[in-house]
N, CA, C and O atoms as a GROMACS GRO file, in nm:
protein
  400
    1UNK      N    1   1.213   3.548   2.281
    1UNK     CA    2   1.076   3.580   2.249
    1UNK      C    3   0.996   3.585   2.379
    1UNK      O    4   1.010   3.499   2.466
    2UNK      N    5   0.908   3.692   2.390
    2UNK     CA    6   0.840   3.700   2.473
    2UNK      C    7   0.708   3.658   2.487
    2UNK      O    8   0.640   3.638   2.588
    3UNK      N    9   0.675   3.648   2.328
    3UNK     CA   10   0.503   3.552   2.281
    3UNK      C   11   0.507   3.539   2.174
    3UNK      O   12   0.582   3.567   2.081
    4UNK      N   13   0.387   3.475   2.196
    4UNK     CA   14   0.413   3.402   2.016
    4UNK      C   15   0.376   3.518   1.926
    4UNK      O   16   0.427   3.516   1.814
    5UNK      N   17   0.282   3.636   1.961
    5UNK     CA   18   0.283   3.753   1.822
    5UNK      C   19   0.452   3.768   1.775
    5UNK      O   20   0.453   3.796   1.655
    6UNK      N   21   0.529   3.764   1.804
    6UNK     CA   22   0.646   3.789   1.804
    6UNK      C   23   0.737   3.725   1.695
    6UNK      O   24   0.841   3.755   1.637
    7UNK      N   25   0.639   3.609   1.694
    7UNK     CA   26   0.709   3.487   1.580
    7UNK      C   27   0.783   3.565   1.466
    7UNK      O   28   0.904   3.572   1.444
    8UNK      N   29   0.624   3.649   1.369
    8UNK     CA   30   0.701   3.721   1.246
    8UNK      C   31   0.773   3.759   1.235
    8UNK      O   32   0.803   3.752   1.116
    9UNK      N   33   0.889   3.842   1.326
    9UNK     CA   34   0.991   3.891   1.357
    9UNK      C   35   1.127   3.773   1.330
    9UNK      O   36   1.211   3.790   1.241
   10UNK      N   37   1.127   3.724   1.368
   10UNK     CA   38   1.190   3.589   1.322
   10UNK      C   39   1.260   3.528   1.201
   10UNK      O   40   1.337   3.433   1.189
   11UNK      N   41   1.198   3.630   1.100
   11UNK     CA   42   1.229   3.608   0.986
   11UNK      C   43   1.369   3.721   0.944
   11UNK      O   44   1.434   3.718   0.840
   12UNK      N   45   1.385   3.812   1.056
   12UNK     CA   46   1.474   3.869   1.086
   12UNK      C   47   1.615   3.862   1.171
   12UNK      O   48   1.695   3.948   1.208
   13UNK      N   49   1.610   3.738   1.181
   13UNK     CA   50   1.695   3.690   1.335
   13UNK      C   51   1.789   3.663   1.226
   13UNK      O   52   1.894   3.725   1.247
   14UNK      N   53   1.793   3.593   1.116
   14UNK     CA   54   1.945   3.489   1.039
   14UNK      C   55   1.934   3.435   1.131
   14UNK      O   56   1.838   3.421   1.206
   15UNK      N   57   2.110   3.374   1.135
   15UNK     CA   58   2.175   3.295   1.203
   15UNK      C   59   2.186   3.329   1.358
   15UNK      O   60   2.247   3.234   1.406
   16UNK      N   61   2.159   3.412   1.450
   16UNK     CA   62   2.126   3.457   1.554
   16UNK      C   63   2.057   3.361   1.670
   16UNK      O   64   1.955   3.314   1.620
   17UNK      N   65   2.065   3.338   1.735
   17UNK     CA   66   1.987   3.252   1.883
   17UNK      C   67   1.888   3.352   1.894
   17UNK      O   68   1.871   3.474   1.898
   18UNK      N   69   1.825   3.229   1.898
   18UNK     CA   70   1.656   3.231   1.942
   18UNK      C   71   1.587   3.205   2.103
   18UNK      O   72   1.518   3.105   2.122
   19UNK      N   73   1.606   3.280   2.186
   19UNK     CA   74   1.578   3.222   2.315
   19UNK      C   75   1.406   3.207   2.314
   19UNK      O   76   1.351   3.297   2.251
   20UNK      N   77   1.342   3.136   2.358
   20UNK     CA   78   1.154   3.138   2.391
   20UNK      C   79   1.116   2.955   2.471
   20UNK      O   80   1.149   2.837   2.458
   21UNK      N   81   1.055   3.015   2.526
   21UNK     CA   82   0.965   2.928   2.582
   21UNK      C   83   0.879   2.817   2.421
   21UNK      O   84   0.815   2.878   2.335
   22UNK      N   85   0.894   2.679   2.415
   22UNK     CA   86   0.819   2.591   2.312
   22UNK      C   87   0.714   2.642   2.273
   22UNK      O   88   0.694   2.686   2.160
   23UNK      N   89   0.638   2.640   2.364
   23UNK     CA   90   0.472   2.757   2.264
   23UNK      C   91   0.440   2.862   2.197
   23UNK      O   92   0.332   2.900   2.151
   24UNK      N   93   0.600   2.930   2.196
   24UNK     CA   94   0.621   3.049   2.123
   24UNK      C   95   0.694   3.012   2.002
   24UNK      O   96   0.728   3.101   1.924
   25UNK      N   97   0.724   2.875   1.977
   25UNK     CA   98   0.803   2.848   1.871
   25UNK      C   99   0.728   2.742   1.798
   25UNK      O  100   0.773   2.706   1.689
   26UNK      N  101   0.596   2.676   1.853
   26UNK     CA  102   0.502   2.572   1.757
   26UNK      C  103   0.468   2.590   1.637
   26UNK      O  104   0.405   2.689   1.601
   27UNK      N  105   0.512   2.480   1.546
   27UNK     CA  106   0.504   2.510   1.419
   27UNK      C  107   0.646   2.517   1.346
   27UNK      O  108   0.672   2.459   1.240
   28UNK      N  109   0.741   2.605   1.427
   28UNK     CA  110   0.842   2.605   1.350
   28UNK      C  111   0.973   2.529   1.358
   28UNK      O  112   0.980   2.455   1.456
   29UNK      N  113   1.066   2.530   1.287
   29UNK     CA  114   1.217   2.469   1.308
   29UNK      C  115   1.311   2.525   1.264
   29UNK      O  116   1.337   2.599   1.169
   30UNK      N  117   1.374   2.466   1.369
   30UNK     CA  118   1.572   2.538   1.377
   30UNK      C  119   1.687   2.419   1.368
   30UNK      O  120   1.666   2.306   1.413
   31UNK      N  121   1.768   2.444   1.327
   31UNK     CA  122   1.891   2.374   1.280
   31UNK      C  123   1.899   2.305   1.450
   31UNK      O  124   1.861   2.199   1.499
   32UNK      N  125   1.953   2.397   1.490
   32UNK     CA  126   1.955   2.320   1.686
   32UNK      C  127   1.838   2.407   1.787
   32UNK      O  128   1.778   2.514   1.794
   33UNK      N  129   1.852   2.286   1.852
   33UNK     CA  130   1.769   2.335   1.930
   33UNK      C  131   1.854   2.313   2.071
   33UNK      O  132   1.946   2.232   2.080
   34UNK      N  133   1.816   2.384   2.162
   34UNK     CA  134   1.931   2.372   2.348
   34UNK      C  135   1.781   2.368   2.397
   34UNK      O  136   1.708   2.466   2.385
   35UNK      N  137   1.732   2.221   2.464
   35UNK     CA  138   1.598   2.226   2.574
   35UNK      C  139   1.722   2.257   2.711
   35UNK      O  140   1.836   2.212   2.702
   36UNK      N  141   1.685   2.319   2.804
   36UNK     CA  142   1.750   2.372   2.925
   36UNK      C  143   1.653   2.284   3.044
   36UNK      O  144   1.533   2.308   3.034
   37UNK      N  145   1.677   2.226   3.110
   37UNK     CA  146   1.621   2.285   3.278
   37UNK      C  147   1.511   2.119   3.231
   37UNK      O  148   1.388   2.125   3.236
   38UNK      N  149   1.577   2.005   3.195
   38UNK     CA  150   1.511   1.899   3.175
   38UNK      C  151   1.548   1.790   3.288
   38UNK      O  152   1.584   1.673   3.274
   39UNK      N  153   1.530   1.864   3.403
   39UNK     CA  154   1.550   1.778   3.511
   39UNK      C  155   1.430   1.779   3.617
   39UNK      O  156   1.327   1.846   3.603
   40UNK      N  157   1.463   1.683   3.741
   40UNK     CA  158   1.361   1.638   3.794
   40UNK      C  159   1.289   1.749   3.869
   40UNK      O  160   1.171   1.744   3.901
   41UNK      N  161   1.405   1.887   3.903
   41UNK     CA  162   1.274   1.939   3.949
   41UNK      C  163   1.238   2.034   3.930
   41UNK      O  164   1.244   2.131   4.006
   42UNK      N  165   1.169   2.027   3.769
   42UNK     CA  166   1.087   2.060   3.675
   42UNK      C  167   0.906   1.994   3.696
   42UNK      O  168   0.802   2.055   3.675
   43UNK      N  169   0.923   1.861   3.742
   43UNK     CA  170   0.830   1.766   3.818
   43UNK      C  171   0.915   1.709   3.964
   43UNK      O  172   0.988   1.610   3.975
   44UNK      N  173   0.876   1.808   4.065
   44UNK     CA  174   0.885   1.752   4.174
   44UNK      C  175   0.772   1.637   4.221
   44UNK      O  176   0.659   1.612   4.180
   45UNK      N  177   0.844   1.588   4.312
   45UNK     CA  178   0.815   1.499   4.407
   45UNK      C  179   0.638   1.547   4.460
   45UNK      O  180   0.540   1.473   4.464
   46UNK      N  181   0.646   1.705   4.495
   46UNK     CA  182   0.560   1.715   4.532
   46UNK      C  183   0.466   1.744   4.421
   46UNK      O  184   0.346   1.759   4.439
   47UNK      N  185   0.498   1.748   4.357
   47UNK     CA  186   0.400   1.787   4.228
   47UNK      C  187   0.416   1.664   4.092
   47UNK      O  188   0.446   1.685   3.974
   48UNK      N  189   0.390   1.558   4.150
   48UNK     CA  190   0.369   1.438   4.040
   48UNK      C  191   0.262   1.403   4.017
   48UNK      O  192   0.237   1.284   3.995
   49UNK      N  193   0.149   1.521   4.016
   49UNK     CA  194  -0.028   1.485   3.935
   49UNK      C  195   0.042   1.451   3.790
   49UNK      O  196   0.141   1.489   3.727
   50UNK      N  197  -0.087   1.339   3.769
   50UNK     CA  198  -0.102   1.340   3.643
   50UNK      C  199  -0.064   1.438   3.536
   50UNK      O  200   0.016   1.422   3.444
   51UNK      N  201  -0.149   1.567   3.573
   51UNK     CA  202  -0.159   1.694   3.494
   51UNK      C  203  -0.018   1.760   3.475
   51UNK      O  204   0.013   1.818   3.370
   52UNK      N  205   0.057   1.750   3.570
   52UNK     CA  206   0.200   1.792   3.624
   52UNK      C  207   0.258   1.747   3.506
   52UNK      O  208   0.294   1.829   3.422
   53UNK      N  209   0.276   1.596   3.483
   53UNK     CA  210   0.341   1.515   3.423
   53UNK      C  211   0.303   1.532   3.298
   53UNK      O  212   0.385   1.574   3.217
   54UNK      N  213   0.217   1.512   3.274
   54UNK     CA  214   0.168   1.520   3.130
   54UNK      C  215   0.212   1.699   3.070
   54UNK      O  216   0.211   1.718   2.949
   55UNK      N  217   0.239   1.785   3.139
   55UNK     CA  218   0.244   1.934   3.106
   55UNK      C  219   0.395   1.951   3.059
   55UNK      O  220   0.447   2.024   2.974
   56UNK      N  221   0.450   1.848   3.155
   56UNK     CA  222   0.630   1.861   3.139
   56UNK      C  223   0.647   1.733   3.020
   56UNK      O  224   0.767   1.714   3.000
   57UNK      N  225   0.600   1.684   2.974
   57UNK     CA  226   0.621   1.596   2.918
   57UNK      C  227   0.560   1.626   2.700
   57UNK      O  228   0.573   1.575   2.589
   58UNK      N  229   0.512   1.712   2.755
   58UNK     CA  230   0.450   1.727   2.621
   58UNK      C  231   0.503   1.873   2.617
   58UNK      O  232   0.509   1.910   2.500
   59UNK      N  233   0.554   1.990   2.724
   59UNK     CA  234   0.598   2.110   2.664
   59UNK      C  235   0.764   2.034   2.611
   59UNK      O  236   0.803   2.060   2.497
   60UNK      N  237   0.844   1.949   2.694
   60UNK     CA  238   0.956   1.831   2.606
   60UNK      C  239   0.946   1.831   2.482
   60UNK      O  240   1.015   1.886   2.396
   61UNK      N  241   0.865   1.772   2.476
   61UNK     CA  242   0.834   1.691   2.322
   61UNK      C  243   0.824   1.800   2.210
   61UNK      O  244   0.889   1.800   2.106
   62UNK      N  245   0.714   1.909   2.256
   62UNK     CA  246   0.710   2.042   2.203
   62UNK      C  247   0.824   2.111   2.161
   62UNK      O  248   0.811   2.156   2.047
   63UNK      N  249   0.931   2.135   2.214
   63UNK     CA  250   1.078   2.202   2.199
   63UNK      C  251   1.181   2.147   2.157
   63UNK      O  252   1.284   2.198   2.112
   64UNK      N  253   1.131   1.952   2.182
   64UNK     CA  254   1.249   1.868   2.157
   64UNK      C  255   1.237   1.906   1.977
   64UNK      O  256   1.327   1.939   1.900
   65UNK      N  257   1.071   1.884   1.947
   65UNK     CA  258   1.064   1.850   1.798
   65UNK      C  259   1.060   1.965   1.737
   65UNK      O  260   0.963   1.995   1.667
   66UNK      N  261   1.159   2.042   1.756
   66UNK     CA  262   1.112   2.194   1.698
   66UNK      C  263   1.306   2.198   1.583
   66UNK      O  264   1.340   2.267   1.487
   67UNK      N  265   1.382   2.089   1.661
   67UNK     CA  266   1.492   2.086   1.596
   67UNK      C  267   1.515   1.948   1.447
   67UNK      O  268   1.498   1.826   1.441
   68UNK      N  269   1.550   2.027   1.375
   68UNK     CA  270   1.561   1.915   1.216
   68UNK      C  271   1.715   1.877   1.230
   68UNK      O  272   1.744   1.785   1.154
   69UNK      N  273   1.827   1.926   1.310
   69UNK     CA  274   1.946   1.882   1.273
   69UNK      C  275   2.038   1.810   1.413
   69UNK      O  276   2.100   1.705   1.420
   70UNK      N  277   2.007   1.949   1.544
   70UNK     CA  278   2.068   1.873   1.661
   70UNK      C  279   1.961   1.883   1.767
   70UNK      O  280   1.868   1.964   1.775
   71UNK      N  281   1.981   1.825   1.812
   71UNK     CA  282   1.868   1.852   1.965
   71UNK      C  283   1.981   1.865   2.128
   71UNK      O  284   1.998   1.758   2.186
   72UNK      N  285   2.013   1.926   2.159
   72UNK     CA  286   2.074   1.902   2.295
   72UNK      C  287   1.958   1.920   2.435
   72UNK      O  288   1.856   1.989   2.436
   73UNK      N  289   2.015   1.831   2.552
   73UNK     CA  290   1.925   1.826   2.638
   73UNK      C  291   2.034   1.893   2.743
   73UNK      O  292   2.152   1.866   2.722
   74UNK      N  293   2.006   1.969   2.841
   74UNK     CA  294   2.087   2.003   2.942
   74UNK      C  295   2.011   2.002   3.072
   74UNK      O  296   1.926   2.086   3.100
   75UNK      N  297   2.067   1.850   3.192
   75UNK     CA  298   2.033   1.928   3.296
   75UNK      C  299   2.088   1.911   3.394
   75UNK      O  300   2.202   1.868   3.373
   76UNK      N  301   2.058   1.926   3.527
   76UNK     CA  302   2.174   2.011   3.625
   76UNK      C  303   2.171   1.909   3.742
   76UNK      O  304   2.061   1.862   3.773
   77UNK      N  305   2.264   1.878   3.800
   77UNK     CA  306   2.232   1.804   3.928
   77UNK      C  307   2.207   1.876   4.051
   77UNK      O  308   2.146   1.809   4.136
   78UNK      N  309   2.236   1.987   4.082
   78UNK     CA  310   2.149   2.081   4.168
   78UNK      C  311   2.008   2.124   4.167
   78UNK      O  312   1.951   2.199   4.246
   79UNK      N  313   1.960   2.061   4.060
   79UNK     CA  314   1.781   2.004   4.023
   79UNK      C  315   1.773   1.891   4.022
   79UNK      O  316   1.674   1.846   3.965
   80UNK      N  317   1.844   1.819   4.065
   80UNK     CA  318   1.828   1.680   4.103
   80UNK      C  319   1.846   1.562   3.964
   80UNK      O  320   1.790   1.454   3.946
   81UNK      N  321   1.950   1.639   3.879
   81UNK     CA  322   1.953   1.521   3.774
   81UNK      C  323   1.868   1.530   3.680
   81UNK      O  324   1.775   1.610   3.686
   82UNK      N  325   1.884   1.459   3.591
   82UNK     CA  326   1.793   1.416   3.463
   82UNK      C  327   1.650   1.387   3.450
   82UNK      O  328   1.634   1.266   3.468
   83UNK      N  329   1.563   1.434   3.431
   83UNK     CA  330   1.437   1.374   3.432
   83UNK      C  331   1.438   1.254   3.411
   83UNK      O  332   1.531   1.184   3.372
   84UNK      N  333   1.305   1.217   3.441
   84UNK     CA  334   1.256   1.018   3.432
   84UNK      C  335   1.253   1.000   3.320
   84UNK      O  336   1.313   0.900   3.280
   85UNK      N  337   1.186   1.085   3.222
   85UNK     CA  338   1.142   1.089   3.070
   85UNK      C  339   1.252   1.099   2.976
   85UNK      O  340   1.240   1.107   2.854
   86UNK      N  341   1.372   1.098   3.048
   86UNK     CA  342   1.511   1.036   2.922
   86UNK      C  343   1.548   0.893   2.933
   86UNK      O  344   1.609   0.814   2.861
   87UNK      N  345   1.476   0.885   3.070
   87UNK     CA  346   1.574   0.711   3.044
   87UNK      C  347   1.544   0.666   2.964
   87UNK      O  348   1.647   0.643   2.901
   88UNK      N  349   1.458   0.629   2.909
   88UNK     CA  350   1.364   0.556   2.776
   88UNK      C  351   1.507   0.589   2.633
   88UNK      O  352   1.598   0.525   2.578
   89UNK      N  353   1.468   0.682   2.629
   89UNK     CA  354   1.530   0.765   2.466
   89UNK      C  355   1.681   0.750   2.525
   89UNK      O  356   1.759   0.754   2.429
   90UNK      N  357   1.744   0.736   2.636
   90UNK     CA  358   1.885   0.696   2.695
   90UNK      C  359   1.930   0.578   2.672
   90UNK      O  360   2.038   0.561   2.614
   91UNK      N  361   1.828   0.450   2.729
   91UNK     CA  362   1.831   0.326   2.714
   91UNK      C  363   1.821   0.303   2.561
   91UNK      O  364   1.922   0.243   2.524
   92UNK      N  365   1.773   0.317   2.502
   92UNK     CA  366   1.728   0.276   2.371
   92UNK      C  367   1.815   0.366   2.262
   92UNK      O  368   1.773   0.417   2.158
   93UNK      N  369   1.924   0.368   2.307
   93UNK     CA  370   2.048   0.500   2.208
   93UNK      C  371   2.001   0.634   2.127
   93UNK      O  372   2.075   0.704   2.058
   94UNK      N  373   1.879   0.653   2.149
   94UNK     CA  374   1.823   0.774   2.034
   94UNK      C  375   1.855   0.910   2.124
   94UNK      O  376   1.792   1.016   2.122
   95UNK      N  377   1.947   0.881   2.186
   95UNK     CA  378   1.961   1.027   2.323
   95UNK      C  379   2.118   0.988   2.342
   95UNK      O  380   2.151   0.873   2.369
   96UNK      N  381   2.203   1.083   2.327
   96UNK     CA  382   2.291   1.023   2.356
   96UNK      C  383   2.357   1.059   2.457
   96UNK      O  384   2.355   1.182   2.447
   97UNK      N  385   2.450   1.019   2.606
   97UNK     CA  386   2.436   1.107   2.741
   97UNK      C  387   2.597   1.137   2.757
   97UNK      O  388   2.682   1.049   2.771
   98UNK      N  389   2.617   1.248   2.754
   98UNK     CA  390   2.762   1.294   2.820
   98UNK      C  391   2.771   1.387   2.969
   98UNK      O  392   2.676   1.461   2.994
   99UNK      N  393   2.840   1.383   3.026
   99UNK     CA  394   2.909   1.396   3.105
   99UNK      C  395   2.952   1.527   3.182
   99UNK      O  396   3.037   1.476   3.255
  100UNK      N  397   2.952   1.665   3.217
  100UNK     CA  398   3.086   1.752   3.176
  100UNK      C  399   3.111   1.775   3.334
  100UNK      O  400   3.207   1.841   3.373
   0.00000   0.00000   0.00000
């Protein structure tokens, strides 16, 4: 998806992958969801305003909660690893972390 006018279309996809950016998908849900690119430098070092943080942290939450059945998180160590904002949901088993 390229914007959210686009949504209605959707009702045309079936079983098909859905690629979009979270704000093009608010409101709705999918069996799985794949968040991509949930690593640190998504929030760099140089860019740890408040505003920064709070933007990556709530478009997360936005895409995480868009799935009713699986949620996968993927991210890369050539972005420097996992974001800060899994350890929590890591530590506390509601995330579960593999390996590949």
């Amino acid at each position: 998806m390229t914007s959210r006018d686009e949504v209605g279309e959707l009702k045309y996809a079936g079983k098909r992958c859905v690629f979009s950016v979270p704000e093009y998908v608010a409101g709705l849900q999918f069996d799985t969801v794949f968040l991509v690119h949930v690593d640190r430098a998504e929030v760099s070092s140089d860019d740890e305003s408040i505003g920064a943080r709070r933007r990556f942290v709530s478009r997360c939450y936005l895409g995480a909660s868009r799935a009713s059945r699986r949620l996968y998180v993927a991210v890369s160590r050539e972005r420097g690893g996992r974001a800060e904002i899994l350890t929590g949901p890591i530590q506390s088993g509601s995330l579960i972390e593999r390996r590949a």
